[in-house]
C-alpha positions, 0 to 999 in steps of 0.5 A, spaced: 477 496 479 479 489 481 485 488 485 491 483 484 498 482 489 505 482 485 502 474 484 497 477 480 492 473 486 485 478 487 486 481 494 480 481 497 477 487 500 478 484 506 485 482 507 490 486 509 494 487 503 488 490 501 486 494 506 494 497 507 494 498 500 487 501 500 490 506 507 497 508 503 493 510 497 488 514 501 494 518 505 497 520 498 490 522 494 489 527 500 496 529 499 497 527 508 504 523 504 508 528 500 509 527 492 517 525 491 517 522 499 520 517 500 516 511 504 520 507 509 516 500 509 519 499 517 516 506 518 509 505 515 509 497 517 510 500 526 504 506 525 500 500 521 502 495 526 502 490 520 508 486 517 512 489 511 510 484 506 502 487 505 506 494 506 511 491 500 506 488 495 502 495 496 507 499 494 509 496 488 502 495 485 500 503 488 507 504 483 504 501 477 498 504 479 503 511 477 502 513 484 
């Protein structure tokens, strides 16, 4: 399934968005992030060591997602 930013722009799979989006994704199908935990962007953005604008976008598109 393609991938859109909250701009509804395609993220290419190579991008940093994509790749945050695909990191966070990943740890909550594992279950390594708790259903119901809160996700401080500060803190995924520091261990990441990205900005918080990809961790942002990929929280909101992983939120329509209903994860």
């Amino acid at each position: 399934m393609a991938q859109y930013n909250e701009g509804g722009e395609f993220m290419k799979k190579d991008s940093v968005e994509h790749q945050v989006y695909t990191h966070i994704k990943t740890a909550i199908l594992a279950r390594k992030l708790a259903p119901g935990k809160q996700l401080i962007e500060n803190r995924i953005s520091n261990s990441l060591k990205v900005s918080r604008t990809p961790i942002r976008n990929a929280l909101k598109n992983l939120a329509l997602e209903g994860l």
